[in-house]
C-alpha positions as CSV (number, residue, x, y, z in Angstrom):
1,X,0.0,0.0,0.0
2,X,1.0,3.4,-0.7
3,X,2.3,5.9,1.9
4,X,-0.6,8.1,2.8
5,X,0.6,12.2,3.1
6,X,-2.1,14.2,3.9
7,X,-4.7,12.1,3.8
8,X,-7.4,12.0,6.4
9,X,-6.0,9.7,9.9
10,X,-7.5,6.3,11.2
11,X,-10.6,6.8,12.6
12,X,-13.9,4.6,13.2
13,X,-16.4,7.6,13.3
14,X,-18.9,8.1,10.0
15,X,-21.8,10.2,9.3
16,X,-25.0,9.2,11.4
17,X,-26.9,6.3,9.4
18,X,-24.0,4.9,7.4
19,X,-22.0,2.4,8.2
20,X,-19.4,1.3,5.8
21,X,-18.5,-2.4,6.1
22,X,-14.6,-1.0,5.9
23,X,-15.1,1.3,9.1
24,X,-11.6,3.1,8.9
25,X,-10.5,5.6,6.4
26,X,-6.9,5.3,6.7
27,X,-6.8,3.7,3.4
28,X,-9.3,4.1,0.0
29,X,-9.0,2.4,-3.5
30,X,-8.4,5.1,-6.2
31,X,-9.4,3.9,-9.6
32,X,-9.3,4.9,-13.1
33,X,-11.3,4.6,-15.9
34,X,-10.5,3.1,-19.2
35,X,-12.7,4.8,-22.2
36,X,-13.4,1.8,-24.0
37,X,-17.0,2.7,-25.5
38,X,-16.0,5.9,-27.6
39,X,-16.1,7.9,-24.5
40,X,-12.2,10.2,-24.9
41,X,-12.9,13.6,-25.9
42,X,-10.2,16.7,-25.7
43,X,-13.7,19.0,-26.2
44,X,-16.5,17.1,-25.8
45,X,-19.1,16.1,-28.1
46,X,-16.5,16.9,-31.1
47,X,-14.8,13.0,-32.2
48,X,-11.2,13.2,-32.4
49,X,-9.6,9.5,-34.2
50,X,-6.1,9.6,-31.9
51,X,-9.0,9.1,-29.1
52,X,-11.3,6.5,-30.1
53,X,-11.4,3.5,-28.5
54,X,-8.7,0.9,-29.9
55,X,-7.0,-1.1,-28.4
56,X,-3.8,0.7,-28.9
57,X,-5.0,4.0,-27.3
58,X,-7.1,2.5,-24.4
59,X,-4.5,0.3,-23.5
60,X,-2.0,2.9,-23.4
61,X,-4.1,4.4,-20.8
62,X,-4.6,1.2,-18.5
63,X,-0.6,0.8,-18.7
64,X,-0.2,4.7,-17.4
65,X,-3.0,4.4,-14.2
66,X,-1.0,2.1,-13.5
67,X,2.6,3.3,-13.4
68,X,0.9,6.3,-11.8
69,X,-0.5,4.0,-8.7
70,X,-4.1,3.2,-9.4
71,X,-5.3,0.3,-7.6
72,X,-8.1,-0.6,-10.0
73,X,-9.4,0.5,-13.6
74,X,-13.3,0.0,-14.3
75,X,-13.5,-1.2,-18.0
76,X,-17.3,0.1,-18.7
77,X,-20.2,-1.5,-21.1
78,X,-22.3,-0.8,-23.8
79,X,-23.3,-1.6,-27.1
80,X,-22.2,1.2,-29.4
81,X,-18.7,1.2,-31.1
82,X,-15.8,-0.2,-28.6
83,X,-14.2,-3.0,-27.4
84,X,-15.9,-5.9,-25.0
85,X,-15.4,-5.9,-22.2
86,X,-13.9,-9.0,-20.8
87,X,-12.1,-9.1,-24.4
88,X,-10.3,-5.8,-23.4
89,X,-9.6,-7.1,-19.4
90,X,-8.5,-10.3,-20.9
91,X,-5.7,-8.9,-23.4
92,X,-5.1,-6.5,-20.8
93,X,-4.3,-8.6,-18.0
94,X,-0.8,-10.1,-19.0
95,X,0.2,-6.8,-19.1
96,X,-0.9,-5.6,-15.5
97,X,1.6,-6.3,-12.4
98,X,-0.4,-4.5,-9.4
99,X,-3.6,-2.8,-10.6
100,X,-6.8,-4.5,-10.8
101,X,-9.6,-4.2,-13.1
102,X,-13.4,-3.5,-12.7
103,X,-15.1,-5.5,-15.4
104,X,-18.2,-4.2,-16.3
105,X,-20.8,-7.1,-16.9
106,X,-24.9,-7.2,-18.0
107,X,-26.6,-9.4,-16.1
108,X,-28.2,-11.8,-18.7
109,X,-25.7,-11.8,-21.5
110,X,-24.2,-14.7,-20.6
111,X,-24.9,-18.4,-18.8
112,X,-24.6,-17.5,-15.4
113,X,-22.3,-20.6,-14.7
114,X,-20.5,-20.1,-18.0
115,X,-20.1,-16.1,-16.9
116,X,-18.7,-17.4,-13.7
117,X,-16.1,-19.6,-15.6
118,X,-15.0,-16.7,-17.6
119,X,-14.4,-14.0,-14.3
120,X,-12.8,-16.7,-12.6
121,X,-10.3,-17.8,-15.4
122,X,-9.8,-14.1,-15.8
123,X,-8.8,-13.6,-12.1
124,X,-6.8,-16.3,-12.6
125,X,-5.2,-14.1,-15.0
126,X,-5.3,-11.4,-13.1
127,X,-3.9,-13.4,-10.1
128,X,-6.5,-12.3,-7.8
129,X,-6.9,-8.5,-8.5
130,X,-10.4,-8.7,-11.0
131,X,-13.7,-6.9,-9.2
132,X,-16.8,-7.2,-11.3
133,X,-19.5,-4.2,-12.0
134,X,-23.2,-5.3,-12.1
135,X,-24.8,-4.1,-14.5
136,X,-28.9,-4.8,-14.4
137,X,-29.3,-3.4,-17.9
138,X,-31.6,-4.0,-20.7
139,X,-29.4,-6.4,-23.3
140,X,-29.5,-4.2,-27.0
141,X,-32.7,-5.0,-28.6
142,X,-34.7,-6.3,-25.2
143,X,-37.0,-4.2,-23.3
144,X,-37.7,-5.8,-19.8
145,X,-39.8,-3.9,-16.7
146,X,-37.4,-3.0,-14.2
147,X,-38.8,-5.6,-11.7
148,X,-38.1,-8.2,-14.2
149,X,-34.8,-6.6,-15.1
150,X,-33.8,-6.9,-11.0
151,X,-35.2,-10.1,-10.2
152,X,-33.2,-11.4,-13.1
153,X,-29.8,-10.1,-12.0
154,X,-30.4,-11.2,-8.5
155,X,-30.7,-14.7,-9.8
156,X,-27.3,-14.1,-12.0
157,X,-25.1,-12.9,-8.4
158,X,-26.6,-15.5,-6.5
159,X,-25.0,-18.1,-8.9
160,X,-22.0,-16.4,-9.0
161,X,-21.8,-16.5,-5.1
162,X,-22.4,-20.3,-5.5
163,X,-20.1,-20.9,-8.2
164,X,-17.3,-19.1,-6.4
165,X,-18.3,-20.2,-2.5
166,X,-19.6,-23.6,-3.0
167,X,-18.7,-27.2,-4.3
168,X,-22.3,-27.6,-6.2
169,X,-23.9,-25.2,-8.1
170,X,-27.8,-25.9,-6.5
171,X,-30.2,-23.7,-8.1
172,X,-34.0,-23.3,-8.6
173,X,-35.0,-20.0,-9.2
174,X,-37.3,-18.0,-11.9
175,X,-34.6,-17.5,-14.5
176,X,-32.5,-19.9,-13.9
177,X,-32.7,-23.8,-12.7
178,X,-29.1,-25.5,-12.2
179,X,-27.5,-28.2,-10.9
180,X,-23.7,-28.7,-11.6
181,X,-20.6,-28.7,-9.8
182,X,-18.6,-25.6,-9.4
183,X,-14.9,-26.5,-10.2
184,X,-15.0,-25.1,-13.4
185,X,-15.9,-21.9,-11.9
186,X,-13.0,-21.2,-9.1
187,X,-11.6,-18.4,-9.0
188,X,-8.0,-17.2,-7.7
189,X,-9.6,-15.0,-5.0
190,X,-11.0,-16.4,-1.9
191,X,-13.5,-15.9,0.7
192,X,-16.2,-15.0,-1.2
193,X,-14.3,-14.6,-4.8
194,X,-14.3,-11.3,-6.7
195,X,-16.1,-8.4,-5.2
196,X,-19.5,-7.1,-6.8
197,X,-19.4,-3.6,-7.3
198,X,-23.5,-2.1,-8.4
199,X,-24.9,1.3,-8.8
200,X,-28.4,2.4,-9.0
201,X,-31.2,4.4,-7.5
202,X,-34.1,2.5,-8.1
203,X,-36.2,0.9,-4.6
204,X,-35.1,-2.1,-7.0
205,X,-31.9,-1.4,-7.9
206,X,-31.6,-0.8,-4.1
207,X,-32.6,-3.7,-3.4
208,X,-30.6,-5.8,-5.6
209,X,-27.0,-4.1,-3.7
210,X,-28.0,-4.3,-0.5
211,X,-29.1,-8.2,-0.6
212,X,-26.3,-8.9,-3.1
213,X,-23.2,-6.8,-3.9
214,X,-20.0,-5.4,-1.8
215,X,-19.8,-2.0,-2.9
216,X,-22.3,0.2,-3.7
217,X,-21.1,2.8,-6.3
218,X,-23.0,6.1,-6.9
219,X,-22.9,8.9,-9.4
220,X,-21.9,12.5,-8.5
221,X,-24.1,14.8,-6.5
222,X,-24.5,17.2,-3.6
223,X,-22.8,15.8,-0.3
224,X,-26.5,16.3,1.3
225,X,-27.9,13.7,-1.3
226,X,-25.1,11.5,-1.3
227,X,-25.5,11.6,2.3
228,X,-29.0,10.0,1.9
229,X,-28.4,7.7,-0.3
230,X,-26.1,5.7,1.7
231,X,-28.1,6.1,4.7
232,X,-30.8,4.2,3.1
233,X,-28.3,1.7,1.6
234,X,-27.3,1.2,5.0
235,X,-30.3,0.5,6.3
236,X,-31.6,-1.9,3.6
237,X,-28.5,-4.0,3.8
238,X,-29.0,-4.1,7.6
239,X,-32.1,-5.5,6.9
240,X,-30.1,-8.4,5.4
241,X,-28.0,-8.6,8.0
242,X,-25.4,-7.1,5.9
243,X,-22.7,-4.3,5.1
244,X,-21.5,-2.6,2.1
245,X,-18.6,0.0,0.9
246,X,-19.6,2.6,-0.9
247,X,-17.7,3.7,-3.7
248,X,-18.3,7.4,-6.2
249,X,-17.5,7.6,-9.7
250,X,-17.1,11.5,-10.5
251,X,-15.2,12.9,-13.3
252,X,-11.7,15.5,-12.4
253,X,-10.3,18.4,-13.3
254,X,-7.3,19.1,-11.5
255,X,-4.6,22.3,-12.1
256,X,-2.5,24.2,-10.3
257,X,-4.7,27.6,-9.8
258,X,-8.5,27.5,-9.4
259,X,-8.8,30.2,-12.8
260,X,-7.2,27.4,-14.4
261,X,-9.3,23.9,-13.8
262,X,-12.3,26.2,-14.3
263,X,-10.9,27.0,-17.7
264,X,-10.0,23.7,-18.7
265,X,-13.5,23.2,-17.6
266,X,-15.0,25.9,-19.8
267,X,-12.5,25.0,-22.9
268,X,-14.0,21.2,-22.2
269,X,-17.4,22.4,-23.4
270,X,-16.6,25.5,-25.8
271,X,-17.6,23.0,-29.2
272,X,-20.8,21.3,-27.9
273,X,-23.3,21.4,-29.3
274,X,-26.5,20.6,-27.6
275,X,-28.0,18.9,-30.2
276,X,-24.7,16.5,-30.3
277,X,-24.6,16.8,-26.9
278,X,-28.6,15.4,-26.9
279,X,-27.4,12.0,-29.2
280,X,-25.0,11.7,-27.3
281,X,-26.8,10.5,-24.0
282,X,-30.0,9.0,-25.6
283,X,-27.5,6.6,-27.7
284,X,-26.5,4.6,-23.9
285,X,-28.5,2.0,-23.2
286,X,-29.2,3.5,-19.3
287,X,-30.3,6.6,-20.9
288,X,-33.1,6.7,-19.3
289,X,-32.3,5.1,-15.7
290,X,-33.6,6.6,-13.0
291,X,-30.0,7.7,-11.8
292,X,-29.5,9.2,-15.0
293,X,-32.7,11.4,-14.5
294,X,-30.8,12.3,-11.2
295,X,-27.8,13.3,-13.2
296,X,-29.6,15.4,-15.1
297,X,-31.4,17.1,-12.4
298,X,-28.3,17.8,-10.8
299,X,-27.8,20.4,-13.8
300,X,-31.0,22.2,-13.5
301,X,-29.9,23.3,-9.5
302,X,-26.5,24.4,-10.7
303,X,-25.5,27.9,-11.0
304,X,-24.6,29.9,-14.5
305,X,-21.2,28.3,-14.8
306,X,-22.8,24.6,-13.9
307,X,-21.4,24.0,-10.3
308,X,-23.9,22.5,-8.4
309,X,-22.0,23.1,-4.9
310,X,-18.4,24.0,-4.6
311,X,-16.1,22.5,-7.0
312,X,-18.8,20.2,-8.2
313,X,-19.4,20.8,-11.5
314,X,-22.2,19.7,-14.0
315,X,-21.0,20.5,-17.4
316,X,-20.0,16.7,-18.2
317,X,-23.5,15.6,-18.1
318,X,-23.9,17.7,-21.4
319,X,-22.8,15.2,-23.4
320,X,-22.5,11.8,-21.6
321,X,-25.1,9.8,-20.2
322,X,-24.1,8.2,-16.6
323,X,-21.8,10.2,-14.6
324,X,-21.8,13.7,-15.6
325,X,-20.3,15.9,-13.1
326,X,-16.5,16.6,-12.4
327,X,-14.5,17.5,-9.0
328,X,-13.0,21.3,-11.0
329,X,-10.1,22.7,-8.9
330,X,-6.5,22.6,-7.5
331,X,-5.4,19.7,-5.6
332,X,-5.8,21.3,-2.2
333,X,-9.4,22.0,-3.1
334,X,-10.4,18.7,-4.5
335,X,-8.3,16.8,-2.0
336,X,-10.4,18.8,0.5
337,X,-13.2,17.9,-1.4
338,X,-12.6,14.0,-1.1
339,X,-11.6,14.0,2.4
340,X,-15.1,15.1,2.8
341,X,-16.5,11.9,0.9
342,X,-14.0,10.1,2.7
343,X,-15.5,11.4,6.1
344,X,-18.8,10.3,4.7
345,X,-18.2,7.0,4.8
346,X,-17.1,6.7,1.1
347,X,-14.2,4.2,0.3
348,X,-13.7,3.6,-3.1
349,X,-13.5,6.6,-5.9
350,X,-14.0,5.7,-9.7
351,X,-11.9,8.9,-11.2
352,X,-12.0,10.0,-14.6
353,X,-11.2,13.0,-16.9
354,X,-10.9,14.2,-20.4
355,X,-8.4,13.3,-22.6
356,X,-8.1,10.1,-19.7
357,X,-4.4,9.7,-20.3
358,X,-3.7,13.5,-20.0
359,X,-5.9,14.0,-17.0
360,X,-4.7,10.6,-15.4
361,X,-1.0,12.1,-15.4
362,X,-2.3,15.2,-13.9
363,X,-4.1,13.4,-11.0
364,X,-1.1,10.7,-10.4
365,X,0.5,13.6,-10.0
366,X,-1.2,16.0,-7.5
367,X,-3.8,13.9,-5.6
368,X,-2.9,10.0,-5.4
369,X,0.4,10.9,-3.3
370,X,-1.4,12.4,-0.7
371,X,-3.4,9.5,0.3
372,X,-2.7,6.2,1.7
373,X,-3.9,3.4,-1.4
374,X,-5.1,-0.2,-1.0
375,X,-7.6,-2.2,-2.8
376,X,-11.1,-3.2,-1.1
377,X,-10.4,-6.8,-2.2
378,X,-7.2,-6.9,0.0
379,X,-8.4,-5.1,3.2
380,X,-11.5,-7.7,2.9
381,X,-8.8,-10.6,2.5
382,X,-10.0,-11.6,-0.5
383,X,-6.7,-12.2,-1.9
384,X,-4.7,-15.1,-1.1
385,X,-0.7,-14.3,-0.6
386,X,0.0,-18.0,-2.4
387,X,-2.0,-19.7,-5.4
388,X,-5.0,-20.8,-4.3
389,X,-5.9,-25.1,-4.7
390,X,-8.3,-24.4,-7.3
391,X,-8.2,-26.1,-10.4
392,X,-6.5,-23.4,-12.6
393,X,-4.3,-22.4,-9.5
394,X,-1.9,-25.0,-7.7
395,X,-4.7,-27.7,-7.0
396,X,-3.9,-30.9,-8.2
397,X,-5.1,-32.3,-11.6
398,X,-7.6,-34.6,-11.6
């Protein structure tokens, strides 16, 4: 783990109503994002080919959060022009010595038990350092009600959890009726295999992290909001008899001098145009999510140059659906500003910025330092120090 600077000290004290199930904040993952579904712009809304997503550029990216300290790298979803997911995580992770990556996966796409063979030969790969994003989406060309959607994807994480806890797969649900044994599904990590990271706002989507997943990622917006929604996820995983982390994904723009993030910020959106801007967002599949719809509220209580509260700014959400706002300001600001998430109860942080590989040098450089780095997976000693006796690790052949 990195040597934390400035970073907030140990302490076991948390917002009223939230209870993290890592209760210190001594340490915090830091992530980056790799831009693997046409989503690298140097002005938003204006394509630019030395950005799109090949393999050549995006990988280029993953290499560099790395050397710069990341501890994981969510590889996104969606069906528009990009790479696969798992394709990308899988060509990726020879190349990867410390970092992990967040594979992004749609519940339904794949056999449950097959899916579960695929994370776990990829964190295999990965030797222990893959975390997996549920995604409870509608698959391109399917239109499910929500309820449907959920109850679906509950099934899928439940098998997983079997797959990757037990020694027989034995299940009878709605979706999904299985009986088969499990050793073609273990993965490298243990005690519960890969983490489940899940974000919606939904009373289902809710539902579905507070019953199922580890880490309950949310979208940019006021503290106060934030606040309450992991009060509530609190208490619905208590109901289970459970805790989660909680995690943000928010966009940066980091520079020396306030005057200039907030004209990197301006020079971000100087070519949109709103009708590009409008395509844009209705072309992703969770355009019309209800945490979307929250997203794009948080624009319409933002002042005339888009920040919604200090050094929160909306202007992102102009032309991306999903997480539209960005942390604008110098690193003493915006390290403020996540010690304050930190305090919260938040643990994990999904960063971003535009180009990624210009604005991931600029946050290696001013904000990782001063905080003390460590993966979720490893503070939940989920992964082993020695290869595992699974079938793809050092477990005998049968």
């Amino acid at each position: 783990m990195t040597t934390q600077t400035d970073g907030l000290a140990a302490s076991t004290s948390f917002d009223s109503g939230i209870v993290p199930r890592t209760s210190s904040p001594e340490v915090v993952e830091m992530s980056w994002f790799a831009p693997i579904c046409s989503d690298d712009f140097e002005f938003l809304g204006v394509p630019d080919s030395h950005l799109k997503s090949s393999w050549a550029h995006t990988s280029k990216i993953a290499l560099e959060a790395e050397r710069q300290g990341f501890n994981n790298m969510l590889c996104p979803s969606s069906y528009q022009v990009g790479q696969d997911t798992l394709t990308f995580a899988a060509g990726l992770a020879p190349q990867l010595k410390k970092m992990s990556l967040l594979a992004a996966i749609r519940c339904g796409e794949v056999h449950p038990a097959m899916l579960a063979r695929t994370l776990a030969s990829l964190d295999h790969m990965l030797e222990g350092r893959l975390t997996v994003n549920i995604i409870s989406s509608d698959l391109p060309g399917e239109t499910l009600d929500s309820k449907t959607r959920y109850a679906k994807s509950r099934e899928v994480c439940q098998i997983l959890r079997q797959c990757w806890t037990q020694e027989q797969i034995d299940f009878q649900g709605e979706f999904y009726k299985l009986n088969l044994p499990t050793n073609p599904c273990k993965p490298y990590q243990q005690n519960g295999g890969p983490l489940l990271y899940f974000g919606g706002l939904s009373p289902d989507a809710l539902d579905l992290c507070a019953r199922e997943c580890d880490v309950f990622l949310m979208w940019p917006e006021t503290e106060d909001r934030l606040r309450s929604h992991m009060q509530e996820m609190t208490r619905r995983a208590e109901t289970y008899g459970r805790r989660v982390d909680f995690g943000l994904r928010v966009h940066m723009i980091v520079r020396e001098t306030e005057a200039e993030a907030r004209a990197a910020a301006q020079r971000l959106v100087s070519k949109l145009d709103d009708d590009k801007g409008n395509e844009i967002r209705s072309r992703a599949l969770d355009s019309k999510s209800f945490g979307v719809a929250k997203q794009a509220e948080m624009r319409t209580i933002a002042d005339d140059e888009g920040f919604a509260e200090e050094f929160l700014w909306t202007g992102v959400g102009r032309a991306r659906s999903g997480c539209g706002c960005a942390l604008v300001g110098t690193p003493d600001q915006i390290v403020g500003k996540l010690n304050r998430y930190i305090s919260m109860g938040i643990r994990s942080f999904v960063l971003s910025g535009y180009p990624h590989f210009d604005e991931c040098g600029l946050v290696g450089k001013y904000i990782l330092p001063r905080f003390r780095r460590g993966k979720l997976a490893e503070l939940q000693n989920r992964i082993p120090a020695t290869p595992p006796n699974t079938p793809l690790g050092a477990g005998v052949r049968k």
